[in-house]
C-alpha positions in Angstrom: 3.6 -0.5 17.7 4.1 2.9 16.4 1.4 5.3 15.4 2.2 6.1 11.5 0.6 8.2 8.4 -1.9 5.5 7.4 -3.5 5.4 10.8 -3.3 9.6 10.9 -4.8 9.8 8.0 -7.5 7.3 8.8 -8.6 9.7 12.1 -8.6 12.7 9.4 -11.2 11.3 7.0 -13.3 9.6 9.4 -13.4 13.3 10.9 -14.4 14.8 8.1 -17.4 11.9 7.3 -21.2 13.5 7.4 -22.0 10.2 7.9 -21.1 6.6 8.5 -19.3 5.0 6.6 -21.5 1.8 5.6 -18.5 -0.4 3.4 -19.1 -4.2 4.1 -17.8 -5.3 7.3 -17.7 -1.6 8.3 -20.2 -1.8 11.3 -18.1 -4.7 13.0 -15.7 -4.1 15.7 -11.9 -4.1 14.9 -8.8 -3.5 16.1 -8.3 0.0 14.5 -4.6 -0.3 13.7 -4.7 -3.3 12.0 -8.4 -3.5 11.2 -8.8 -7.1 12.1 -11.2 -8.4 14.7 -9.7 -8.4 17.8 -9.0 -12.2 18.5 -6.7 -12.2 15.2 -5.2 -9.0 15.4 -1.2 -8.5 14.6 -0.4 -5.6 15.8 2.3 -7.1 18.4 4.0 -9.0 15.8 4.8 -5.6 13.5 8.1 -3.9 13.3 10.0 -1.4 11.6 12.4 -2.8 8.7 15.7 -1.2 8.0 15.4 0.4 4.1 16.7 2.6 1.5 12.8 2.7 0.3 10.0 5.3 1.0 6.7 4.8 0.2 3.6 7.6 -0.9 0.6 6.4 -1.1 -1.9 8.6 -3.1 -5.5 7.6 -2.3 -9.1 7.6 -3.6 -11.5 9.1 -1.1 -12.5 6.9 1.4 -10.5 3.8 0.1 -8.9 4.5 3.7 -11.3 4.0 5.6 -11.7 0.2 4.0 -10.9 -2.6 6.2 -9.4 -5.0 3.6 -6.8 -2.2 2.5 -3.7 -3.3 2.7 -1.6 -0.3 1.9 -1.3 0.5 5.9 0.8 -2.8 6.0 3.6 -0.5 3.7 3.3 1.9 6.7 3.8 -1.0 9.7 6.5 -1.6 8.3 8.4 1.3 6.6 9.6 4.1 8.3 9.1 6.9 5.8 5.9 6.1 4.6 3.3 8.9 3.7 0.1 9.0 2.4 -2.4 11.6 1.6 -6.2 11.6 -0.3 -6.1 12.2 -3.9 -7.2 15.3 -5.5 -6.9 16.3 -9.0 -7.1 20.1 -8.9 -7.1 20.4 -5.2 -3.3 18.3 -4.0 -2.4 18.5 -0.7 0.8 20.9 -0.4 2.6 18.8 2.0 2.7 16.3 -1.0 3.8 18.7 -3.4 6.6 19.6 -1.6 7.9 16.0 -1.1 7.5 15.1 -4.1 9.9 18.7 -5.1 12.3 17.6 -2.2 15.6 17.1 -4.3 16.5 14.5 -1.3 13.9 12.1 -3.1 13.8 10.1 -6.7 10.4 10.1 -6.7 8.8 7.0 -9.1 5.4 6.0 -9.9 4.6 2.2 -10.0 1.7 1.8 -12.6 1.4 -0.4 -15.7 3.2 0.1 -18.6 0.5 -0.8 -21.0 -1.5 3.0 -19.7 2.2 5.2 -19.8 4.0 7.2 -22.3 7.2 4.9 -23.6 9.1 7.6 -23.2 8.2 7.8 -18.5 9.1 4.3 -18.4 12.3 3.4 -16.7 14.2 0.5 -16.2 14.4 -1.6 -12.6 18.2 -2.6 -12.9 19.9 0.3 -14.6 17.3 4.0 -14.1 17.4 3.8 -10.3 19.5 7.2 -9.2 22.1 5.7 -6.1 22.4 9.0 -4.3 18.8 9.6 -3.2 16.2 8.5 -1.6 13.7 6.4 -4.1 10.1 7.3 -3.4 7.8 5.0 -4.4 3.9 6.4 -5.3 1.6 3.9 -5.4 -2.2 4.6 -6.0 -4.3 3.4 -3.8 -7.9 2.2 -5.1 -10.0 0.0 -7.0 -8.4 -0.3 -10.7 -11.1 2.2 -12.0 -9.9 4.6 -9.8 -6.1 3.7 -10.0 -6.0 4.4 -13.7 -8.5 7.8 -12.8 -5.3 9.0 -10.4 -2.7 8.5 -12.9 -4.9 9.8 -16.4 -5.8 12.9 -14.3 -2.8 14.0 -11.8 -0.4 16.8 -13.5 1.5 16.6 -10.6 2.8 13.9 -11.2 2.7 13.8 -15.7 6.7 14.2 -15.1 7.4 11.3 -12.8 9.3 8.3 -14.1 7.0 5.1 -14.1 8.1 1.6 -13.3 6.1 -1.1 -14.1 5.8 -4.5 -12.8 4.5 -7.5 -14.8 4.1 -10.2 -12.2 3.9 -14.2 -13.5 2.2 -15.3 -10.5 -1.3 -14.2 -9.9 -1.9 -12.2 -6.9 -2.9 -14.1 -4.2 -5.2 -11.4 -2.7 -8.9 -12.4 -2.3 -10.4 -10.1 -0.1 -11.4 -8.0 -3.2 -11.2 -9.7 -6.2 -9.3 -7.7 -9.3 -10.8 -6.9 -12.8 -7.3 -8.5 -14.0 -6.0 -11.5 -13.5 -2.5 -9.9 -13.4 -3.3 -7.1 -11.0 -2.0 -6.7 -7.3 -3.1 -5.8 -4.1 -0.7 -2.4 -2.6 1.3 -4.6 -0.3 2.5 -6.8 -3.0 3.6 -4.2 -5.5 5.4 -2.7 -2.5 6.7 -6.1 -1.9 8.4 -6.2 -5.6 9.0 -2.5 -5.7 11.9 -3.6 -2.3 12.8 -6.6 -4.3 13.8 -4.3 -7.7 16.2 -2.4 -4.5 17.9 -5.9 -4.0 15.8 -5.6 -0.3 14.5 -9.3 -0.4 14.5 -9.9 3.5 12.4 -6.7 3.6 9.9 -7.6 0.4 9.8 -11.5 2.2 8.8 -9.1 5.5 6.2 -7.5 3.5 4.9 -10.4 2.2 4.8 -12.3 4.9 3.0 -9.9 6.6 0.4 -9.6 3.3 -0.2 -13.2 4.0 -1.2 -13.0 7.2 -3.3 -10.2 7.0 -5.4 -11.6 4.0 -5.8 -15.1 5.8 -6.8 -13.5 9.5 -9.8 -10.8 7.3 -10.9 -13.9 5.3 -11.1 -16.0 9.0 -12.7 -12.9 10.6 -15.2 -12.3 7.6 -16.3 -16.5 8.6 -15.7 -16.2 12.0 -13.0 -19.3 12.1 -10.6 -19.7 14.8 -6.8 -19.9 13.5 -5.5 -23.2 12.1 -2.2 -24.7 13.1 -0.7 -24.5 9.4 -1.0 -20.8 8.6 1.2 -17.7 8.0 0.4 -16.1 11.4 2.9 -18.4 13.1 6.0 -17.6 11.0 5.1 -13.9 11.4 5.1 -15.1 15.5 8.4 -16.5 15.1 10.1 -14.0 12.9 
Protein backbone atom coordinates (compact mmCIF):
# COMPACT_ATOMS: atom_id res chain seq x y z
CA UNK A 1 0.00 0.00 0.00
CA UNK A 2 1.39 3.27 -1.04
CA UNK A 3 1.92 6.18 1.22
CA UNK A 4 -0.28 9.17 -0.65
CA UNK A 5 -1.27 13.04 0.02
CA UNK A 6 -4.21 12.24 2.30
CA UNK A 7 -2.07 10.38 4.76
CA UNK A 8 0.93 13.27 4.31
CA UNK A 9 -1.27 15.69 5.01
CA UNK A 10 -2.78 13.92 7.97
CA UNK A 11 1.11 13.77 9.70
CA UNK A 12 1.15 17.70 8.82
CA UNK A 13 -1.93 18.78 10.87
CA UNK A 14 -1.63 16.43 13.58
CA UNK A 15 1.94 18.14 13.78
CA UNK A 16 0.81 21.33 13.94
CA UNK A 17 -2.13 20.39 16.89
CA UNK A 18 -1.56 22.28 20.41
CA UNK A 19 -3.60 19.71 21.52
CA UNK A 20 -5.50 16.55 21.08
CA UNK A 21 -7.66 16.17 18.91
CA UNK A 22 -10.83 14.95 21.05
CA UNK A 23 -13.50 14.09 17.65
CA UNK A 24 -15.65 10.99 18.70
CA UNK A 25 -13.94 7.84 18.32
CA UNK A 26 -10.66 9.93 18.28
CA UNK A 27 -9.02 8.37 21.43
CA UNK A 28 -9.46 4.72 20.02
CA UNK A 29 -6.77 2.88 18.31
CA UNK A 30 -6.74 2.52 14.50
CA UNK A 31 -5.00 1.55 11.73
CA UNK A 32 -3.76 5.02 10.69
CA UNK A 33 -4.03 4.52 6.85
CA UNK A 34 -7.30 3.44 6.70
CA UNK A 35 -8.54 4.67 10.10
CA UNK A 36 -10.35 1.48 10.94
CA UNK A 37 -9.71 -0.63 14.04
CA UNK A 38 -7.30 -2.89 13.39
CA UNK A 39 -9.27 -6.28 13.09
CA UNK A 40 -11.27 -4.65 10.02
CA UNK A 41 -8.76 -2.87 8.44
CA UNK A 42 -8.42 -2.85 4.37
CA UNK A 43 -5.43 -1.63 3.73
CA UNK A 44 -4.21 -4.96 1.80
CA UNK A 45 -7.17 -5.08 -0.30
CA UNK A 46 -6.36 -1.25 -1.86
CA UNK A 47 -4.92 -0.64 -5.28
CA UNK A 48 -4.13 1.93 -7.64
CA UNK A 49 -6.82 2.24 -10.64
CA UNK A 50 -5.74 3.12 -14.09
CA UNK A 51 -7.57 6.88 -14.86
CA UNK A 52 -7.65 9.88 -16.98
CA UNK A 53 -9.07 11.55 -13.44
CA UNK A 54 -7.22 13.68 -10.79
CA UNK A 55 -8.58 14.51 -7.78
CA UNK A 56 -7.96 17.92 -5.23
CA UNK A 57 -9.28 17.87 -2.28
CA UNK A 58 -9.67 21.35 -0.52
CA UNK A 59 -10.27 20.85 3.16
CA UNK A 60 -11.76 22.48 6.29
CA UNK A 61 -9.28 22.45 9.19
CA UNK A 62 -9.10 19.39 10.92
CA UNK A 63 -11.82 17.57 8.88
CA UNK A 64 -8.57 15.42 8.17
CA UNK A 65 -7.92 14.38 11.06
CA UNK A 66 -11.68 12.71 11.22
CA UNK A 67 -11.89 9.09 11.21
CA UNK A 68 -15.15 8.65 9.25
CA UNK A 69 -13.69 10.88 6.32
CA UNK A 70 -13.86 9.23 3.37
CA UNK A 71 -12.04 11.54 0.95
CA UNK A 72 -8.54 9.44 1.72
CA UNK A 73 -10.49 6.50 -0.16
CA UNK A 74 -10.13 9.01 -3.56
CA UNK A 75 -6.35 8.96 -2.65
CA UNK A 76 -6.09 4.74 -2.21
CA UNK A 77 -7.19 4.64 -5.14
CA UNK A 78 -6.18 7.45 -7.60
CA UNK A 79 -2.80 8.14 -8.46
CA UNK A 80 -2.77 11.89 -8.82
CA UNK A 81 -4.67 12.83 -5.94
CA UNK A 82 -3.81 16.02 -3.86
CA UNK A 83 -5.18 17.63 -1.08
CA UNK A 84 -4.29 20.62 0.94
CA UNK A 85 -6.20 22.66 4.15
CA UNK A 86 -8.41 25.32 3.04
CA UNK A 87 -7.61 28.93 3.57
CA UNK A 88 -9.41 31.84 2.25
CA UNK A 89 -6.77 34.60 2.31
CA UNK A 90 -3.92 32.41 3.21
CA UNK A 91 -3.87 29.29 -0.03
CA UNK A 92 -1.31 27.09 -0.12
CA UNK A 93 1.08 27.94 -3.23
CA UNK A 94 1.62 24.46 -4.25
CA UNK A 95 -2.25 24.59 -4.94
CA UNK A 96 -2.18 27.61 -6.71
CA UNK A 97 0.17 26.54 -9.05
CA UNK A 98 -1.79 23.31 -9.96
CA UNK A 99 -4.57 24.64 -10.24
CA UNK A 100 -2.48 27.37 -13.10
CA UNK A 101 -0.80 24.25 -14.57
CA UNK A 102 -2.23 24.48 -18.28
CA UNK A 103 -1.69 20.48 -18.20
CA UNK A 104 -4.93 20.45 -16.05
CA UNK A 105 -8.92 21.31 -16.68
CA UNK A 106 -9.37 22.04 -13.41
CA UNK A 107 -13.52 21.69 -12.26
CA UNK A 108 -15.25 22.21 -9.13
CA UNK A 109 -18.00 19.71 -8.17
CA UNK A 110 -20.59 21.65 -6.01
CA UNK A 111 -24.34 22.11 -6.36
CA UNK A 112 -25.81 23.95 -8.84
CA UNK A 113 -28.53 25.43 -6.84
CA UNK A 114 -25.31 27.83 -4.82
CA UNK A 115 -23.39 28.75 -8.53
CA UNK A 116 -23.50 31.40 -10.99
CA UNK A 117 -25.55 29.89 -14.31
CA UNK A 118 -23.24 31.17 -16.20
CA UNK A 119 -19.77 28.46 -14.17
CA UNK A 120 -21.95 25.70 -14.76
CA UNK A 121 -20.86 23.17 -17.37
CA UNK A 122 -22.22 20.35 -18.87
CA UNK A 123 -21.04 16.47 -18.10
CA UNK A 124 -21.38 15.13 -21.73
CA UNK A 125 -20.39 17.90 -23.95
CA UNK A 126 -17.85 20.86 -21.60
CA UNK A 127 -15.29 18.28 -20.72
CA UNK A 128 -11.89 19.56 -22.62
CA UNK A 129 -10.28 15.94 -24.33
CA UNK A 130 -6.71 17.05 -24.27
CA UNK A 131 -6.01 17.58 -20.65
CA UNK A 132 -5.99 16.30 -17.59
CA UNK A 133 -9.59 16.98 -15.73
CA UNK A 134 -8.95 17.93 -12.13
CA UNK A 135 -11.58 17.42 -10.02
CA UNK A 136 -11.88 19.84 -6.60
CA UNK A 137 -13.97 18.56 -4.23
CA UNK A 138 -14.49 20.27 -0.76
CA UNK A 139 -14.04 18.51 1.87
CA UNK A 140 -16.30 19.20 5.16
CA UNK A 141 -19.49 19.29 6.86
CA UNK A 142 -22.11 21.15 4.37
CA UNK A 143 -21.71 24.41 6.43
CA UNK A 144 -18.34 24.46 5.76
CA UNK A 145 -18.50 23.12 2.11
CA UNK A 146 -20.68 25.97 1.03
CA UNK A 147 -18.12 28.45 3.37
CA UNK A 148 -15.08 27.08 0.85
CA UNK A 149 -16.87 27.73 -2.30
CA UNK A 150 -18.81 31.43 -1.06
CA UNK A 151 -15.38 32.52 0.09
CA UNK A 152 -12.34 31.10 -2.27
CA UNK A 153 -11.31 33.73 -5.17
CA UNK A 154 -9.11 31.22 -6.26
CA UNK A 155 -11.21 29.44 -7.47
CA UNK A 156 -14.50 32.21 -8.54
CA UNK A 157 -13.22 31.30 -12.21
CA UNK A 158 -13.43 27.56 -12.20
CA UNK A 159 -16.15 25.72 -14.12
CA UNK A 160 -18.64 23.90 -11.67
CA UNK A 161 -20.24 20.58 -12.33
CA UNK A 162 -22.97 19.51 -10.43
CA UNK A 163 -24.44 16.31 -9.66
CA UNK A 164 -28.05 15.70 -8.68
CA UNK A 165 -28.09 12.12 -7.49
CA UNK A 166 -31.75 10.06 -7.38
CA UNK A 167 -30.60 7.77 -4.92
CA UNK A 168 -29.91 8.89 -1.41
CA UNK A 169 -26.54 8.53 -0.19
CA UNK A 170 -25.99 5.56 1.55
CA UNK A 171 -23.37 7.11 3.96
CA UNK A 172 -24.33 6.92 7.69
CA UNK A 173 -21.42 7.48 9.57
CA UNK A 174 -22.33 11.30 9.65
CA UNK A 175 -25.69 11.97 8.80
CA UNK A 176 -26.27 15.04 6.03
CA UNK A 177 -28.43 18.14 6.53
CA UNK A 178 -29.92 17.00 2.94
CA UNK A 179 -31.37 14.22 2.06
CA UNK A 180 -29.70 14.59 -1.42
CA UNK A 181 -26.21 15.26 -0.25
CA UNK A 182 -23.08 12.79 -0.58
CA UNK A 183 -20.31 11.69 1.24
CA UNK A 184 -16.54 12.69 -0.90
CA UNK A 185 -16.09 9.15 -2.11
CA UNK A 186 -19.37 8.98 -3.75
CA UNK A 187 -19.31 12.31 -5.68
CA UNK A 188 -15.81 11.09 -6.69
CA UNK A 189 -17.49 7.95 -7.67
CA UNK A 190 -20.03 9.87 -10.18
CA UNK A 191 -17.45 12.42 -11.06
CA UNK A 192 -15.35 8.84 -12.90
CA UNK A 193 -18.72 7.74 -14.12
CA UNK A 194 -19.41 11.41 -16.07
CA UNK A 195 -15.51 10.20 -17.63
CA UNK A 196 -17.26 6.91 -18.94
CA UNK A 197 -14.64 5.25 -16.02
CA UNK A 198 -17.41 2.89 -14.60
CA UNK A 199 -15.06 -0.08 -13.58
CA UNK A 200 -13.11 2.67 -11.68
CA UNK A 201 -16.42 4.65 -10.02
CA UNK A 202 -17.73 0.61 -9.27
CA UNK A 203 -13.94 0.46 -7.53
CA UNK A 204 -14.65 3.46 -5.71
CA UNK A 205 -17.75 2.52 -4.54
CA UNK A 206 -17.13 -0.57 -3.63
CA UNK A 207 -14.52 0.48 -1.68
CA UNK A 208 -17.12 3.34 0.00
CA UNK A 209 -19.15 0.40 0.99
CA UNK A 210 -16.81 -1.33 2.76
CA UNK A 211 -15.34 1.30 4.55
CA UNK A 212 -18.75 2.75 5.92
CA UNK A 213 -19.89 -0.98 6.95
CA UNK A 214 -16.29 -1.98 8.82
CA UNK A 215 -16.47 2.07 10.94
CA UNK A 216 -20.15 1.37 11.72
CA UNK A 217 -19.02 -2.50 12.95
CA UNK A 218 -15.99 -0.90 14.68
CA UNK A 219 -18.14 2.00 16.34
CA UNK A 220 -20.36 -1.44 17.89
CA UNK A 221 -17.59 -3.59 18.20
CA UNK A 222 -19.24 -6.48 15.76
CA UNK A 223 -17.22 -9.11 14.18
CA UNK A 224 -17.75 -9.24 10.19
CA UNK A 225 -20.78 -10.97 8.82
CA UNK A 226 -20.63 -13.45 5.99
CA UNK A 227 -22.96 -11.24 3.53
CA UNK A 228 -21.04 -7.91 3.35
CA UNK A 229 -19.02 -5.80 0.89
CA UNK A 230 -15.62 -6.64 2.42
CA UNK A 231 -15.67 -9.94 0.64
CA UNK A 232 -16.17 -8.68 -2.94
CA UNK A 233 -13.46 -6.02 -2.18
CA UNK A 234 -11.36 -9.61 -1.06
CA UNK A 235 -12.08 -11.09 -4.26
CA UNK A 236 -11.73 -8.16 -6.60
Amino acid sequence: MRIHALHRLYEQRLSQSTRPFLARGGRIKRCLNCMLLPYLCICPFKKNVKTNSAFLLLMYDDEILKPSNTGRLIADLVPDTFAYIWSRTEPDNEMLQLLNDPKWQPIVIFPAEYSQPERLIDSTHDIATDKKVLFILLDGSWAQAKKMFRKSPYLDALPVLSFSPQKLSRYLVRKAVKDNQLATAEVASLALSVLGEQENAKQLALLFDVFKENYMLGKERKPLPDDLAFYSLQRG
